[in-house]
C-alpha positions as a printed NumPy array, in Angstrom:
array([[ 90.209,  95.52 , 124.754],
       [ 92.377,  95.712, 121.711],
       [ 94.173,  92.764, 120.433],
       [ 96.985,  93.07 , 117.681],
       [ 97.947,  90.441, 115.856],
       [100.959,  90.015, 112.977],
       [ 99.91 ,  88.201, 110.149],
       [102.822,  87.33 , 106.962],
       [104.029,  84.778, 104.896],
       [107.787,  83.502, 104.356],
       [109.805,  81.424, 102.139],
       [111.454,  78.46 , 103.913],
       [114.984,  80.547, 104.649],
       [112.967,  83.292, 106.329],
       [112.177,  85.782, 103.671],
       [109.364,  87.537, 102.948],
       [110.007,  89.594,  99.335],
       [112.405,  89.29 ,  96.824],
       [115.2  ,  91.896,  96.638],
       [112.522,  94.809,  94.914],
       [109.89 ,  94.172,  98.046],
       [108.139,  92.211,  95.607],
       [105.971,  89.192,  96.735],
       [102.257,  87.84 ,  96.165],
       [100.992,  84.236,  97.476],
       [101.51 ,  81.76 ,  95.296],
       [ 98.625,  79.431,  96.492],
       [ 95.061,  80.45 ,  96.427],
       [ 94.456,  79.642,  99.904],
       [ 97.051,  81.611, 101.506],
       [ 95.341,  84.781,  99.735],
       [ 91.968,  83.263, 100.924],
       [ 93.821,  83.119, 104.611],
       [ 95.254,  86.831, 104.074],
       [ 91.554,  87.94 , 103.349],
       [ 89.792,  86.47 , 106.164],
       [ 92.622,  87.649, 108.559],
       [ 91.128,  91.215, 106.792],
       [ 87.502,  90.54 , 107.257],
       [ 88.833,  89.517, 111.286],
       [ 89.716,  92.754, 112.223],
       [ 88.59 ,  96.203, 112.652],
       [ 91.376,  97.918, 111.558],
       [ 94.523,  96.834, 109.323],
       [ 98.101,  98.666, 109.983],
       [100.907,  98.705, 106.927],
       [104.133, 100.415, 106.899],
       [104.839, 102.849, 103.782],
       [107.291, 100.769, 102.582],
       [104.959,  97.807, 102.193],
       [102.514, 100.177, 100.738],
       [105.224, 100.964,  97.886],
       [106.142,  97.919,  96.853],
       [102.672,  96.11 ,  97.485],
       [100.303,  98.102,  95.674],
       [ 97.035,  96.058,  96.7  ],
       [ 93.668,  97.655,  98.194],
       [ 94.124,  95.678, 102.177],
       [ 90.582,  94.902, 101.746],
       [ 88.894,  91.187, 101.187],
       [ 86.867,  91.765,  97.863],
       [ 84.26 ,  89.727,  99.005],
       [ 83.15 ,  91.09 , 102.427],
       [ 80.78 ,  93.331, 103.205],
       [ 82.809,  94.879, 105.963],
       [ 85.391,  96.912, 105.436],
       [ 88.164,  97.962, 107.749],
       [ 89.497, 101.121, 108.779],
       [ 93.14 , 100.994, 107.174],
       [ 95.719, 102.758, 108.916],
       [ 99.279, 103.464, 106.776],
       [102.023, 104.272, 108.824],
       [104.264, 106.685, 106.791],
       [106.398, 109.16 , 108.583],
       [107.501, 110.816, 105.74 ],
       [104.412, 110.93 , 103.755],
       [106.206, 109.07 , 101.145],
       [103.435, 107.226,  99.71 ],
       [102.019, 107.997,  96.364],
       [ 97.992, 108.931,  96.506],
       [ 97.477, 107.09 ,  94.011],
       [ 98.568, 103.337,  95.358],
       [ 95.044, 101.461,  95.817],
       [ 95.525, 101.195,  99.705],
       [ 94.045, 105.126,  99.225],
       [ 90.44 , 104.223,  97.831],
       [ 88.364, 105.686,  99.991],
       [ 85.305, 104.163,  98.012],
       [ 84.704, 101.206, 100.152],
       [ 85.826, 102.375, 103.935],
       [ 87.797, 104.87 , 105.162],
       [ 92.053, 105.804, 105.223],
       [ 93.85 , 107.019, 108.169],
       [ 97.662, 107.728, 107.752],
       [100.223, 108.472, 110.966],
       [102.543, 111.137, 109.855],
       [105.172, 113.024, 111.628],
       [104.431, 116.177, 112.581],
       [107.334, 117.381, 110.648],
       [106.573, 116.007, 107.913],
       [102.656, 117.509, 108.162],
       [103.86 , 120.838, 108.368],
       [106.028, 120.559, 105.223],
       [104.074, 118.75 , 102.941],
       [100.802, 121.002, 102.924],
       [100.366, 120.466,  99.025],
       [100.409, 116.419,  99.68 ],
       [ 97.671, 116.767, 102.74 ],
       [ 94.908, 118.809, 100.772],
       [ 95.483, 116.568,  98.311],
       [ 94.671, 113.595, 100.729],
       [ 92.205, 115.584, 102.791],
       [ 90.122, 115.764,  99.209],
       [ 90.271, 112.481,  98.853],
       [ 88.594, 111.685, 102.298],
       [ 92.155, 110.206, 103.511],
       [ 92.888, 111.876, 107.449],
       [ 96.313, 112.297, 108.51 ],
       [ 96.864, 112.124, 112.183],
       [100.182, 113.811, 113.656],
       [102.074, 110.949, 115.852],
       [105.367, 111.45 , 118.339],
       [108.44 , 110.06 , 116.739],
       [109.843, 107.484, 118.883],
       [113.3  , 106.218, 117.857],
       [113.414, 107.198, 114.378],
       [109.395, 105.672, 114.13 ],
       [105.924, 106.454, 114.944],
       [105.181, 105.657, 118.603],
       [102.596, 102.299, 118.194],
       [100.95 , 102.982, 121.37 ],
       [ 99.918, 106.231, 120.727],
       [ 98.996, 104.552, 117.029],
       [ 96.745, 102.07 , 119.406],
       [ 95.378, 104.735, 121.242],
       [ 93.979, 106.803, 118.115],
       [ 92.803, 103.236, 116.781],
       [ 90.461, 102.523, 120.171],
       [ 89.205, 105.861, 120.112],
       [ 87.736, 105.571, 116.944],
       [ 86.053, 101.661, 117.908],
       [ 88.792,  99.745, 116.374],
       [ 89.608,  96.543, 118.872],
       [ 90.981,  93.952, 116.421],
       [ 94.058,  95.221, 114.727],
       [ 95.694,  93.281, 111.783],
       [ 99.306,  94.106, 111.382],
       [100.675,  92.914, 107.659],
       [104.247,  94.428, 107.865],
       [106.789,  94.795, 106.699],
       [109.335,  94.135, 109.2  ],
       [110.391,  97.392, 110.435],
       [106.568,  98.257, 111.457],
       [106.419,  94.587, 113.272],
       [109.243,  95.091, 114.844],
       [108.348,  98.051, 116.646],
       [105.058,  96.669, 117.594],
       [106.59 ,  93.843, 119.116],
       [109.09 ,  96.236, 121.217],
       [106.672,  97.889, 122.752],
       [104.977,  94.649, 123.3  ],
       [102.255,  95.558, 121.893],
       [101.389,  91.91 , 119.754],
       [ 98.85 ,  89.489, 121.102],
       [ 99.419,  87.013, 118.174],
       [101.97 ,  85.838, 115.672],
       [101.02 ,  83.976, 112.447],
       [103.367,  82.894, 109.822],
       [103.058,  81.156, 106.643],
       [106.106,  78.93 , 105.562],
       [106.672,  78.665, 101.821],
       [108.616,  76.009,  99.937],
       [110.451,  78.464,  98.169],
       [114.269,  80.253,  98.732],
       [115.021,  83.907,  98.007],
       [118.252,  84.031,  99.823],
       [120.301,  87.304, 100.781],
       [117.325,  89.771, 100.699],
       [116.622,  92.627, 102.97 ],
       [113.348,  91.916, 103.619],
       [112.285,  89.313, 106.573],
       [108.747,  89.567, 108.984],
       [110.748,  91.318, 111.844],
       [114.132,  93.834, 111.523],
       [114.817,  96.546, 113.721],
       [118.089,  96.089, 116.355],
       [117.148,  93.062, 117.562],
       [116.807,  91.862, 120.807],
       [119.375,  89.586, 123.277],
       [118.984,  85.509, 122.804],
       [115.902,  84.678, 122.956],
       [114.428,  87.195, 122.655],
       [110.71 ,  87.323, 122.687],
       [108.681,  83.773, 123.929],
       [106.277,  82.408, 121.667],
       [103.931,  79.704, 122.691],
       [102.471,  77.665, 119.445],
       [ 98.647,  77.608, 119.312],
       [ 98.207,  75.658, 115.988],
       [100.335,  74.161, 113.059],
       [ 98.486,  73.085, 110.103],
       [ 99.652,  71.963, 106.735],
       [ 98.177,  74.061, 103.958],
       [ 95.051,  71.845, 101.768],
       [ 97.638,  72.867,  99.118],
       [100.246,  70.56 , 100.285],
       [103.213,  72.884, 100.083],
       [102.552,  74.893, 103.155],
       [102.97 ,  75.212, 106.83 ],
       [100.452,  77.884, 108.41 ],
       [102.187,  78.821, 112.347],
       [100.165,  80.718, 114.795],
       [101.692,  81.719, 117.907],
       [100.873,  83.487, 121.295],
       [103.753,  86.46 , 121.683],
       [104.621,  86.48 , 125.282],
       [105.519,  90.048, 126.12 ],
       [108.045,  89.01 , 128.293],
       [110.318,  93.   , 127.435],
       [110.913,  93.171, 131.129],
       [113.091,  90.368, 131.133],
       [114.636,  91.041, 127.931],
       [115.122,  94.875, 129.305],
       [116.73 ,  93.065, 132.395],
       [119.429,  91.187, 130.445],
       [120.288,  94.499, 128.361],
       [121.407,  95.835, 131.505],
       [123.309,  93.206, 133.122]])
C-alpha cells in the first residue's frame, strides 16, 4: 500500500528558501534527519524547480540503498547535468508532459543515454496528475514515497489527498517576504486540511522544533464548503 509522506524544513515565519530558492540545513542533524527520511523510502519525488535551485544528489551518502528518484518537470526544464541525474548509484525517472516529450527529442536521447527514463503524464491543472505519478511509482515496487518539495509539487499532492504524513522542521531563523513556503498552489477555504500531531521534539541542537503530523484527507468536506 503506498504511503506518501512530505518532509521540509522552515524558518520560524514560514519560509523555506531565501528569495533565489536557496537553502541548506544549518544544523548537522537536520541533514542527518533529511537523509534517513531518504534511506525510509523507496522512492523520493522533487519538483524541477527544487531541482534548479537545489543542486544536491537526493541520496543519503551513507546507505547502501538507494532510491528510485522521480523529478517532476513538465517542461523538461532541468539541466542534465544537476547531480539529482547520476545514474551511478540507482536509477532516474522524470514525469514530463507529453508536449513537452514530443518537442524536446534532442533533450530525451540525451537523457535516455544517460540511463534517465522519461515517462509521459496527463496534465492536470497546469501540473502533472500525482495519482497517475503514484500509479507509475507502485508499478515499478515503490510503496514508501518521500516528497521534498517545493511547494507547488506539495501542494498538489495534498489536493488530491494523496499525503499520509506531514513533517516540518522549524528554524530559528527569518527570511521574510519570499516566494517560497512548504505548500502554494490556490489554497484551500479555512481550515483547510486537518492535521493530527504525532510527535514534537526539540532538535539535540537546541535551536529546533522537528513537527510530524498525520494529514487527514478530509477534500470532501473542503469540496463541500467550495460549493456552498
Amino acid at each position: 500500500m503506498i504511503h506518501v509522506r512530505i518532509s521540509m524544513a522552515m524558518t520560524a515565519d514560514g519560509k523555506t528558501a531565501d528569495e533565489e530558492g536557496e537553502w541548506y540545513p544549518l544544523c548537522q542533524y537536520e541533514r542527518e534527519r533529511f537523509y534517513r527520511n531518504i534511506e525510509w523510502s523507496d522512492a523520493v519525488v522533487v519538483g524541477a524547480d527544487t531541482v534548479l535551485t537545489t543542486n544536491i544528489s537526493f541520496l543519503s551518502p551513507s546507505s547502501l540503498k538507494n532510491p528510485l528518484r522521480a523529478v517532476i518537470d513538465p517542461k523538461l526544464k532541468t539541466p542534465i547535468e544537476r547531480k539529482v541525474y547520476d545514474t551511478l548509484r540507482g536509477p532516474v525517472l522524470i514525469f514530463s508532459s507529453k508536449e513537452a516529450y514530443n518537442a524536446k527529442r534532442d533533450k530525451i536521447e540525451k537523457l535516455n543515454s544517460k540511463g534517465i527514463e522519461i515517462v509521459t503524464i496527463n496534465e492536470k491543472e497546469g501540473y502533472l496528475s500525482t495519482k497517475e505519478i503514484l500509479n507509475v511509482l507502485k508499478k515499478r515496487g515503490c510503496e514508501k514515497i518521500l516528497v521534498v518539495g517545493g511547494g507547488r509539487t506539495n501542494w498538489f499532492f495534498l489536493k488530491e489527498g494523496l499525503v499520509d504524513e506531514f513533517y516540518i522542521t522549524v528554524t530559528p531563523y527569518i527570511l521574510g517576504n519570499t516566494k517560497y513556503s512548504p505548500v502554494s498552489g490556490s489554497g484551500f477555504p479555512f481550515p483547510g486540511i486537518k492535521l493530527e500531531l504525532l510527535s514534537m521534539e526539540k532538535c539535540p541542537c537546541g535551536e529546533e522544533v522537528i513537527l510530524k503530523y498525520k494529514v487527514h484527507n478530509n477534500l470532501q468536506n473542503i469540496l463541500d464548503k467550495i460549493n456552498e
